[in-house]
C-alpha positions in Angstrom: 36.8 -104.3 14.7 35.1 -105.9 17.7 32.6 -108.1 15.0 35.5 -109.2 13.0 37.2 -110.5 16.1 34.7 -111.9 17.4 34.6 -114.4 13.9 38.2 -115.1 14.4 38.3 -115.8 18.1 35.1 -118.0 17.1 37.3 -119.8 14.6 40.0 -121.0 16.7 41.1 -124.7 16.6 42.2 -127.1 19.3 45.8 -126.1 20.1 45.3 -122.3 18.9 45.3 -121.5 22.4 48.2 -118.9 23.0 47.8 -115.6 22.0 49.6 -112.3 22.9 48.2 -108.7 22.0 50.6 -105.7 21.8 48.9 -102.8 21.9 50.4 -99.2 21.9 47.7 -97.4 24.9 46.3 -98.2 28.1 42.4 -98.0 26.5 43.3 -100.4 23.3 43.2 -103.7 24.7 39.3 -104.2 25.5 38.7 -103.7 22.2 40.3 -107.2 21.8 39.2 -108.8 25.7 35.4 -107.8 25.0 35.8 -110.2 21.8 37.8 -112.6 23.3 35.6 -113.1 26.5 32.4 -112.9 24.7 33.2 -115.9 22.4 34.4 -117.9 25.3 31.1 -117.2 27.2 28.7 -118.3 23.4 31.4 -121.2 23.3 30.3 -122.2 26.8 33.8 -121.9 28.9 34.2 -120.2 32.1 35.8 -116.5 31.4 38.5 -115.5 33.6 40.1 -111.8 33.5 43.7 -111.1 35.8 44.2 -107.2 35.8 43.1 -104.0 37.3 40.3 -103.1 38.7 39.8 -100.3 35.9 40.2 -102.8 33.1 37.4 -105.1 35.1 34.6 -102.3 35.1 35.2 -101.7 31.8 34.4 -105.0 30.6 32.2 -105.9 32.7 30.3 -102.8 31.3 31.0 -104.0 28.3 29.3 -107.3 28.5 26.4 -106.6 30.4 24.4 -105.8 27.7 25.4 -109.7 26.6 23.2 -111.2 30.4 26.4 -111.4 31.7 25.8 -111.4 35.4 28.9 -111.8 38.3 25.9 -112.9 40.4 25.2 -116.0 39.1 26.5 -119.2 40.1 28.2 -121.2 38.9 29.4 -117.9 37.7 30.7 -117.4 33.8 32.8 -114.4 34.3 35.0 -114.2 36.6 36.9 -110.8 37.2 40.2 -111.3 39.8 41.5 -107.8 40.6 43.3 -109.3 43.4 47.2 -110.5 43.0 48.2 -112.3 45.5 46.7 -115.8 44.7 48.9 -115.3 41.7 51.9 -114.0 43.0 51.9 -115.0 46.7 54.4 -113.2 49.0 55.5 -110.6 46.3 56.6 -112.9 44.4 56.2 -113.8 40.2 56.7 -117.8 40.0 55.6 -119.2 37.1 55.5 -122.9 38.4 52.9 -121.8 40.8 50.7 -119.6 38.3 50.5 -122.7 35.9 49.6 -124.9 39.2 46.9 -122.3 40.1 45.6 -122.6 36.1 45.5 -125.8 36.3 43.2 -125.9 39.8 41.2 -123.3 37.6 40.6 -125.7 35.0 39.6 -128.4 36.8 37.0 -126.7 39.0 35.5 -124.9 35.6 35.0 -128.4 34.3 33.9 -129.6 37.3 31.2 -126.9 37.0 29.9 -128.2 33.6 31.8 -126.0 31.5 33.4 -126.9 28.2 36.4 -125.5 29.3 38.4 -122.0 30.4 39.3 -118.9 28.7 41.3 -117.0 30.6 42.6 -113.3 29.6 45.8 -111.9 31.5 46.9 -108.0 32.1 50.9 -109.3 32.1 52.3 -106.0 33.1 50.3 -105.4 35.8 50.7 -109.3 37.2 54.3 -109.0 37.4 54.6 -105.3 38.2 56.7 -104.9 41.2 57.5 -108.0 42.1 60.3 -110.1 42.6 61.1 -112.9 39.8 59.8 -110.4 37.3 62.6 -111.3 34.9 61.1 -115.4 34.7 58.5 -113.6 32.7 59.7 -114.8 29.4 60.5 -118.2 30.8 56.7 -118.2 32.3 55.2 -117.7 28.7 57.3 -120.5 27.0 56.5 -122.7 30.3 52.6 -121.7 29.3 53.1 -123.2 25.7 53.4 -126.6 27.3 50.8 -126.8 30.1 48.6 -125.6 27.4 49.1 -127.9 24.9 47.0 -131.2 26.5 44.3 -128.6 28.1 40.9 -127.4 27.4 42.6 -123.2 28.3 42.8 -120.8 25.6 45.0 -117.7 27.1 45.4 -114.3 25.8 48.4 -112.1 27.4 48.1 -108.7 26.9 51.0 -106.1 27.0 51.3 -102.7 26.5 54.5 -101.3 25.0 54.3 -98.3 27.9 54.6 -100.6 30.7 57.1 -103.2 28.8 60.6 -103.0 27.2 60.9 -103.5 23.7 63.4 -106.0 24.5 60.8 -108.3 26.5 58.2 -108.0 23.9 60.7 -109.0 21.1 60.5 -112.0 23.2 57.1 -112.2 23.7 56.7 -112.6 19.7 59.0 -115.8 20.6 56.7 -117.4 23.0 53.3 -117.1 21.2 51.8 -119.2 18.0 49.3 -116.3 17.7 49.0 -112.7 17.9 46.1 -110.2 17.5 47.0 -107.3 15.5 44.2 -104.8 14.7 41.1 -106.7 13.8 43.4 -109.6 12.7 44.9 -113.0 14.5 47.1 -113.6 12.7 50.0 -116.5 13.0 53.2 -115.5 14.4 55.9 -115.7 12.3 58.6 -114.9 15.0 57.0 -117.9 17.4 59.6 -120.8 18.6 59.0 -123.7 20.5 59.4 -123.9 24.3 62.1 -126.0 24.1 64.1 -123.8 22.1 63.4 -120.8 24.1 64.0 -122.4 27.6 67.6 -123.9 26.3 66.3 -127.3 26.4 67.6 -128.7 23.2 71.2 -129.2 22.1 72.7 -126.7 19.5 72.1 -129.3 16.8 68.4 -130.1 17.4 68.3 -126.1 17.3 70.4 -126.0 13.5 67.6 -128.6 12.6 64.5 -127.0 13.9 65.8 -123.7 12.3 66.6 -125.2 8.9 63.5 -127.0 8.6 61.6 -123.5 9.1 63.9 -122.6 6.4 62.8 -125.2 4.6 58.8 -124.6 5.3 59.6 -121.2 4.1 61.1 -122.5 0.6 58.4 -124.4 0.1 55.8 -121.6 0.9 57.8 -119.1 -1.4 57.4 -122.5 -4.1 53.5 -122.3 -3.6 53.6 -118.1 -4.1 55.1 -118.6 -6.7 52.9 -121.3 -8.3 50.3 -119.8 -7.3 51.2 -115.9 -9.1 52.2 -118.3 -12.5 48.9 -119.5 -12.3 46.5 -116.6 -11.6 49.0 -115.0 -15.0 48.2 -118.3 -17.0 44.3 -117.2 -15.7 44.8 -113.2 -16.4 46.2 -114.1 -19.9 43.4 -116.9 -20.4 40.8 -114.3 -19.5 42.2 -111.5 -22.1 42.4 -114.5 -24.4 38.3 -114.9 -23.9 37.3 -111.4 -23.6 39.0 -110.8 -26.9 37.5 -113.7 -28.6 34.1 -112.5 -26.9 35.1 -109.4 -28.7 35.6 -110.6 -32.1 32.5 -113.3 -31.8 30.4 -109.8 -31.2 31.9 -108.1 -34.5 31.7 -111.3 -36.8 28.4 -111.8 -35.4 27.3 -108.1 -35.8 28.8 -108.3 -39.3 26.9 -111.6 -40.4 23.7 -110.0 -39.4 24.4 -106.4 -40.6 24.5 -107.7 -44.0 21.4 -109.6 -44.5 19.3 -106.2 -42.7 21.7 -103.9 -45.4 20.5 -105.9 -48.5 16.6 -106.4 -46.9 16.9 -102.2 -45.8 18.0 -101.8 -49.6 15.5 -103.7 -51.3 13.0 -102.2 -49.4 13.8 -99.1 -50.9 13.6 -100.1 -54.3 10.3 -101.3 -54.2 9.7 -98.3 -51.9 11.2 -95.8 -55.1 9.0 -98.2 -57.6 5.6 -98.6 -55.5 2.3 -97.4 -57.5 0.6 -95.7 -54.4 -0.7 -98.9 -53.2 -1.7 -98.1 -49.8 -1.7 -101.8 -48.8 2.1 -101.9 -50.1 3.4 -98.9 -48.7 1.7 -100.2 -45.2 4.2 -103.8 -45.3 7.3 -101.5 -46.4 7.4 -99.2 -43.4 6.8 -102.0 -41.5 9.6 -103.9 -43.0 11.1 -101.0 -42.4 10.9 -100.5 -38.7 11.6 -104.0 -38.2 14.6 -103.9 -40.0 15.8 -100.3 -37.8 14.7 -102.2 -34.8 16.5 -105.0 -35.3 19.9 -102.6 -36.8 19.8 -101.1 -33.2 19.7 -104.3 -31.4 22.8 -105.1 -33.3 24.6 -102.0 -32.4 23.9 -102.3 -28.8 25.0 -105.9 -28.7 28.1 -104.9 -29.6 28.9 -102.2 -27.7 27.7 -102.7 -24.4 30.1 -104.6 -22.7 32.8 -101.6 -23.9 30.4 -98.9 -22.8 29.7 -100.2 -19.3 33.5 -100.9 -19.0 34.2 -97.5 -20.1 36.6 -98.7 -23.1 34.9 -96.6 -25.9 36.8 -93.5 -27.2 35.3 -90.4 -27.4 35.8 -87.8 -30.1 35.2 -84.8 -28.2 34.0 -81.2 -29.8 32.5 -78.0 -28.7 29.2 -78.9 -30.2 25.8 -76.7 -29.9 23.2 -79.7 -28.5 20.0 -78.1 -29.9 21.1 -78.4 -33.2 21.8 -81.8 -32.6 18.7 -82.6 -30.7 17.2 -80.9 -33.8 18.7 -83.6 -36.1 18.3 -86.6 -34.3 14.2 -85.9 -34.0 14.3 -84.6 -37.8 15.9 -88.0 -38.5 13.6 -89.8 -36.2 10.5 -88.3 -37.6 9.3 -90.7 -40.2 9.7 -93.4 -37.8 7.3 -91.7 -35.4 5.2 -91.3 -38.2 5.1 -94.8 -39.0 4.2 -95.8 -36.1 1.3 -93.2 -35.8 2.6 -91.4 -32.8 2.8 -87.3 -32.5 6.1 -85.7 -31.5 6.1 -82.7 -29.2 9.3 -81.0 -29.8 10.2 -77.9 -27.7 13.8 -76.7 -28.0 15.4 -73.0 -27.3 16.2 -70.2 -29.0 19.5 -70.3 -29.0 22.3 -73.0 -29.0 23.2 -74.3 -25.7 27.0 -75.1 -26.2 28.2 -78.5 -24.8 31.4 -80.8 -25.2 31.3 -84.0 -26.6 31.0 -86.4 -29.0 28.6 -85.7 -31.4 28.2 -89.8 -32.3 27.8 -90.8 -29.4 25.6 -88.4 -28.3 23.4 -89.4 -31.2 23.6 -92.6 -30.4 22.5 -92.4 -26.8 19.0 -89.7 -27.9 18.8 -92.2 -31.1 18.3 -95.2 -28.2 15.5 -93.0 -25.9 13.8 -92.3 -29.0 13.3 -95.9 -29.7 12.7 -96.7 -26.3 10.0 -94.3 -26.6 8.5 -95.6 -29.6 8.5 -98.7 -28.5 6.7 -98.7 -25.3 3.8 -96.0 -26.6 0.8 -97.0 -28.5 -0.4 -95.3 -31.4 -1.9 -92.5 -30.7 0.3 -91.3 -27.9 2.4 -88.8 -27.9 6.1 -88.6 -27.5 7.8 -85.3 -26.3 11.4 -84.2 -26.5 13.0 -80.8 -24.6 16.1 -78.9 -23.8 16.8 -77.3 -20.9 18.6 -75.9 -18.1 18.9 -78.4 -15.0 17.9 -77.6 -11.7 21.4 -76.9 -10.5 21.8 -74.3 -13.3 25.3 -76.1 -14.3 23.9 -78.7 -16.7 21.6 -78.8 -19.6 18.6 -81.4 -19.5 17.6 -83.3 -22.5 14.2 -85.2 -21.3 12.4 -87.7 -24.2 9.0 -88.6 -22.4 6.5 -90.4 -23.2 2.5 -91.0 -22.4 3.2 -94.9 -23.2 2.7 -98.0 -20.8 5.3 -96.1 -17.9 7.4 -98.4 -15.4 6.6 -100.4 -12.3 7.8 -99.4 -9.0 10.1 -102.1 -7.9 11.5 -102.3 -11.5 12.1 -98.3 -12.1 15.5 -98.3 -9.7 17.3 -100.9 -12.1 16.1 -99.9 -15.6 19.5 -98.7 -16.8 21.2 -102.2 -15.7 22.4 -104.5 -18.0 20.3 -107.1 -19.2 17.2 -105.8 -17.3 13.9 -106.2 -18.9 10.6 -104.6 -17.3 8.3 -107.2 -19.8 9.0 -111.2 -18.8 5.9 -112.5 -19.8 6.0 -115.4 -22.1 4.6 -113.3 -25.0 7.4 -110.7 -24.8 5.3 -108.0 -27.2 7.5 -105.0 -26.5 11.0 -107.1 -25.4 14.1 -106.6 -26.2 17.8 -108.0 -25.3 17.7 -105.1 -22.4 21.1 -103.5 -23.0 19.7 -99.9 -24.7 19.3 -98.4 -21.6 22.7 -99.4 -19.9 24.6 -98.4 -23.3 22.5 -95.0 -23.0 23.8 -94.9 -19.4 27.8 -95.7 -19.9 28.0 -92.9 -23.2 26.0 -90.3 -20.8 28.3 -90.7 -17.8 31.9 -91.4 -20.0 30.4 -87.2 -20.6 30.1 -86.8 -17.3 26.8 -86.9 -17.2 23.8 -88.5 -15.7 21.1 -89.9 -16.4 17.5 -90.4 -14.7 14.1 -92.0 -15.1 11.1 -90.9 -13.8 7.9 -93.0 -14.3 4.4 -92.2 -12.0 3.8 -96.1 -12.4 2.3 -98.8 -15.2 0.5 -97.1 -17.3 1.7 -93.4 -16.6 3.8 -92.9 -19.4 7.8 -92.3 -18.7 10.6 -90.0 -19.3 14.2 -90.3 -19.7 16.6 -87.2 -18.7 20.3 -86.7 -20.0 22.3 -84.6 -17.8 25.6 -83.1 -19.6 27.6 -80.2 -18.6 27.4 -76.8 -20.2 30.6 -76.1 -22.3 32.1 -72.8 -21.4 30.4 -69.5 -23.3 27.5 -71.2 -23.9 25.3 -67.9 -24.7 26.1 -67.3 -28.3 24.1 -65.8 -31.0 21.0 -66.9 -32.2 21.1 -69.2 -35.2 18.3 -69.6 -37.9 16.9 -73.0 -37.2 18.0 -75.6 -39.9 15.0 -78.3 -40.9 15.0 -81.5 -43.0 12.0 -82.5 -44.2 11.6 -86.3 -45.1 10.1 -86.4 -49.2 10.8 -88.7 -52.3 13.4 -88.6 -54.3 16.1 -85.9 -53.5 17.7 -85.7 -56.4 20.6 -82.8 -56.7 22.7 -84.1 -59.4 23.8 -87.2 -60.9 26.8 -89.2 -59.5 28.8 -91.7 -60.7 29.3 -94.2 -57.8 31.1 -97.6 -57.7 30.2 -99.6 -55.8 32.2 -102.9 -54.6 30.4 -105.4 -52.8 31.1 -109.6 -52.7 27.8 -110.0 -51.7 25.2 -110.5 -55.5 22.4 -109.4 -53.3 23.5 -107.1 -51.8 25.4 -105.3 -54.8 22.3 -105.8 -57.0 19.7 -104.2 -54.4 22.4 -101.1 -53.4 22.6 -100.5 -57.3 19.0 -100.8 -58.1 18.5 -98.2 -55.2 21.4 -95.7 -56.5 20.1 -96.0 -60.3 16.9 -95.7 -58.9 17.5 -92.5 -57.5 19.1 -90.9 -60.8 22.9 -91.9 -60.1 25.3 -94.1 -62.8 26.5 -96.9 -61.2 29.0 -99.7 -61.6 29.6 -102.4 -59.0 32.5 -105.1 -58.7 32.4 -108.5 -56.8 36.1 -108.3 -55.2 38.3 -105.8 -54.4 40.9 -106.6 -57.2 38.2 -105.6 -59.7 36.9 -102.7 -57.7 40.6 -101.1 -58.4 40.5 -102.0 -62.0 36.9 -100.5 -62.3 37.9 -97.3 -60.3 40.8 -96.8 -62.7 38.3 -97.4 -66.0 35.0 -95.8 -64.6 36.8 -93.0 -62.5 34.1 -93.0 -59.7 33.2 -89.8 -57.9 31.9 -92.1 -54.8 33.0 -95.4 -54.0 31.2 -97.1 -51.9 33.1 -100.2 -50.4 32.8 -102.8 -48.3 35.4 -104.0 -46.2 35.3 -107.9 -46.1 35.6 -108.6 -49.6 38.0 -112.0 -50.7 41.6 -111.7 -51.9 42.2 -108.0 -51.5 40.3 -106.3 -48.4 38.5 -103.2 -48.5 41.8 -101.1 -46.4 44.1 -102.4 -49.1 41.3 -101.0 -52.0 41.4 -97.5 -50.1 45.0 -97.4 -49.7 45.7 -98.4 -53.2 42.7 -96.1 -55.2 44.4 -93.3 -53.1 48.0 -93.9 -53.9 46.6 -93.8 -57.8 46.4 -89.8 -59.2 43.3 -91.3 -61.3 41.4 -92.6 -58.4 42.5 -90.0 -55.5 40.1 -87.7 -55.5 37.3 -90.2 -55.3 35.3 -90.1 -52.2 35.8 -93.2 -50.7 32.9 -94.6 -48.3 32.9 -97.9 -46.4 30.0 -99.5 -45.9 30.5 -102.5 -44.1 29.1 -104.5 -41.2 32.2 -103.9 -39.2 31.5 -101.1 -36.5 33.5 -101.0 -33.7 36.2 -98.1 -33.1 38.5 -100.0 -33.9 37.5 -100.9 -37.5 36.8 -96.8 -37.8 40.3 -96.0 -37.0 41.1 -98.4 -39.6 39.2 -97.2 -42.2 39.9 -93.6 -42.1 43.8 -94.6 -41.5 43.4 -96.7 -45.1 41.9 -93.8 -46.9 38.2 -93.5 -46.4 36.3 -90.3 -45.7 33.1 -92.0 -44.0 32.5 -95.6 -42.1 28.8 -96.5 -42.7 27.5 -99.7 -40.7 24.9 -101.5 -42.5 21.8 -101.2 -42.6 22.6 -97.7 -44.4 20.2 -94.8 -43.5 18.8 -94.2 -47.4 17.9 -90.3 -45.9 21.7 -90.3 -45.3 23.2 -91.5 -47.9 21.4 -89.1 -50.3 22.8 -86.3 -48.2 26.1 -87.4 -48.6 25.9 -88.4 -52.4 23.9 -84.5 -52.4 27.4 -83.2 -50.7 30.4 -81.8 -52.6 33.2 -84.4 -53.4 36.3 -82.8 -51.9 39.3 -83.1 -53.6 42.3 -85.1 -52.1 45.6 -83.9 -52.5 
């Protein structure tokens, strides 16, 4: 408290010079003197302290350690433990305490001092004597001798040794009063002339109705001001909205170029000859077009995960299984890039509750990380296991790849945060990966930490989740996908209705390519119409067609016997929660965000279609 006081005593103006303290205990009020006197002594006045000879040890303990010495002359402190200057023969008259101020004053400033500070034990100066009940009168008296001089007084009280009575007064006769670590202005505080009787009953009706007045005027400027910071609230919702929507249009303009290039990169991948030199600018079309797919993604959902905004879809999941298919799904682009994997998982399922997309997500984005920062050659390693603290499982993704500086290792998972800023930028990125990693793990309640022996040293990320309840449970025969050719179970015939030409055309090519029949249509109208004449097993649909949008296509083809029993899959640029609720509330079984994984979509066209009823 003493520190804060000590800025607001510092702060005082010309005329803030009457303060009163009220404190509830004898040992309370040198937390407010020691402030009060110290101030004075930096500002340059003479110090003064009227009051017991306890109180006077105690601060002057206090302040030694400031090089406040009693010694010294002209002296800076002055502690008077002695009444009777003040109240000579017994007596409390407050004409002759203001004359003795005054002589005070004078002599301080006659002693090269700015001016005089002067702090008052008021209970003990008028304790036992006579003209004890002038005290009030003596404080509205002190209002006016202070108002042309260079003293700034500060009467303490304690409510032991006082009446509440005289210290409802008190409140009267003071502009300011120190409450806690606060001065604060007194809203009880009246003019000496007005507590003394000095002015006629009708100067007193004025005086009180232009407070009444000031007090209109300051309920005015609340209220102005709480219109205004709701005009700002609602302006701000306004922006972070649009901020919102500019992030989904701009995910969805860019989705949709990276869907029709990830597309026609399969075709020619379905229609190479073996050329080696071919196949080499493919995958790396390829990984450009993943990289740039997860950029998008994180973009978008960053400033939702660090605020904690996303849903989860919680289930009782086993996490080695899903670590299982994240790598398995990974593997081609660790082959690609000509790193080895070292993958080393238990036995048996380790049982955790979450959300199995998100949880993806969050691996998906180490993995990359990984694969980014390590050179070919490298190797890349990925484990489950039990945490230290035996409560948690630990998924660590490590790498042997250029590692982390020092000084830049404590704020890798901030937003933003980039450990490359030179010009050439070789391995950047926007620097949001990590903080989206961060926000699912912990919306789990989980943690996350990174570990990194220094530049150079290689890295290694550790996800932290808690272990589900029963999470012993029988071993399971391990489940692997293996990345080949054409997977071809099966012929389907898919419609597909897309208001993008290139888009359509490089989606069908890949689908005919890969032995399905396939019919597209440019609008959603005509992707109804076709439904009804091709009868589709699959639809796949976007969402932002013209005239009729991809919810209305879903609502109708299910709300048609002929067309119900299609599986309906959006594949759109449109990702956020939102739009997913959406989607599965028109009608649709799966949300896809372009650029579709080809490995995935053959599983699902592989899948049974499940009849709607």
């Amino acid at each position: 408290m003493g520190g804060e006081l000590e800025r607001r005593f510092s702060r005082l103006r010309q005329g803030d010079h009457h303060l009163c303290l009220i404190s509830g205990g004898l040992e309370e009020p040198s937390a407010a003197l020691v402030p009060f006197l110290k101030t004075g002594l930096a500002a340059s006045d003479r110090c003064l302290f009227l009051g017991p000879p306890s109180s006077a040890r105690r601060i002057e303990r206090e302040l030694a350690p400031q090089g406040v010495s009693l010694g010294r002359k002209p002296r800076s402190l002055v502690l008077l433990t002695e009444r009777e200057r003040w109240r000579p023969g017994g007596s409390f008259v407050p004409e002759r305490v203001m004359d003795s101020l005054r002589q005070v004053e004078h002599q301080a400033l006659d002693d090269g001092f700015r001016g005089l500070r002067i702090a008052m034990d008021m209970a003990w100066l008028v304790d036992g004597a006579s003209g004890g009940e002038r005290l009030i009168e003596y404080e509205a008296l002190l209002n006016r001798c202070l108002a042309g001089s260079r003293i700034a007084a500060l009467c303490c009280y304690t409510r032991p040794h006082t009446g509440a009575a005289t210290l409802r007064d008190v409140l009267r006769t003071h502009p300011l009063a120190v409450l806690g670590g606060q001065v604060c202005r007194s809203s009880f505080y009246e003019p000496p002339d007005l507590v003394l009787g000095d002015r006629s009953p009708e100067d007193q009706l004025d005086w009180m109705i232009a407070r009444l007045r000031r007090a209109c005027r300051g309920e005015e400027k609340l209220q102005d001001l709480t219109r205004r910071l709701g005009q700002e609230r609602a302006a701000l919702a306004r922006a972070d909205r649009a901020k919102e929507d500019l992030l989904a249009m701009l995910a969805h303009e860019l989705r949709n170029p990276l869907g029709t290039i990830s597309n026609a990169l399969q075709v020619l991948r379905l229609t190479s000859e073996g050329d080696e030199t071919r196949r080499r600018a493919i995958e790396t079309a390829e990984r450009q077009v993943l990289h740039q797919a997860l950029l998008v993604d994180d973009l978008l959902e960053t400033s939702r995960v660090t605020r904690g905004e996303i849903e989860l879809h919680r289930e009782d999941l086993d996490l080695v299984g899903l670590v299982r298919e994240a790598v398995e799904g990974y593997r081609k682009v660790l082959r690609s890039a000509r790193l080895a994997l070292d993958l080393d998982l238990p036995a048996k399922p380790v049982r955790v509750f979450g959300d199995r997309l998100r949880l993806s997500q969050a691996l998906s984005n180490l993995l990359h990380n990984a694969t980014r920062f390590t050179s070919p050659g490298d190797r890349i390693g990925v484990r489950v296991g039990r945490a230290d603290d035996g409560r948690r499982v630990a998924v660590t993704v490590s790498d042997s790849g250029m590692g982390i500086a020092a000084e830049t290792l404590p704020h890798v998972f901030e937003i933003f945060n980039q450990g490359d800023h030179s010009l050439d930028r070789a391995r950047g990125g926007l620097g949001v990966g990590l903080a989206v990693v961060k926000g699912l793990i912990e919306l789990h309640g989980g943690e996350v930490r990174a570990e990194s022996a220094g530049v150079g040293r290689g890295s290694a990320f550790t996800l932290l989740l808690p272990v589900a309840a029963g999470t012993v449970s029988a071993l399971k025969p391990a489940v692997t996908s293996q990345v080949s050719g054409i997977e071809g179970s099966g012929t389907r015939r898919i419609l597909v209705v897309e208001d993008n030409p290139d888009a359509a055309a490089t989606l069908r090519d890949f689908l005919e390519l890969s032995g399905h029949e396939v019919e597209t249509a440019a609008s959603g109208t005509d992707g109804v119409r076709a439904a009804r004449r091709f009868h589709p097993e699959v639809v796949l649909c976007d969402l932002g067609l013209p005239g009729m949008d991809g919810f209305e296509v879903a609502a109708q083809l299910r709300r048609d016997p002929e067309t119900s029993s299609a599986r309906l899959i959006a594949v759109t640029g449109y990702g956020r929660d939102e739009d997913r609720r959406r989607s599965k509330d028109a009608g649709f079984d799966l949300h896809l965000t372009k650029p579709v994984d080809p490995l995935q979509l053959r599983q699902l066209l592989r899948a049974p279609v499940r009849h709607h009823h």
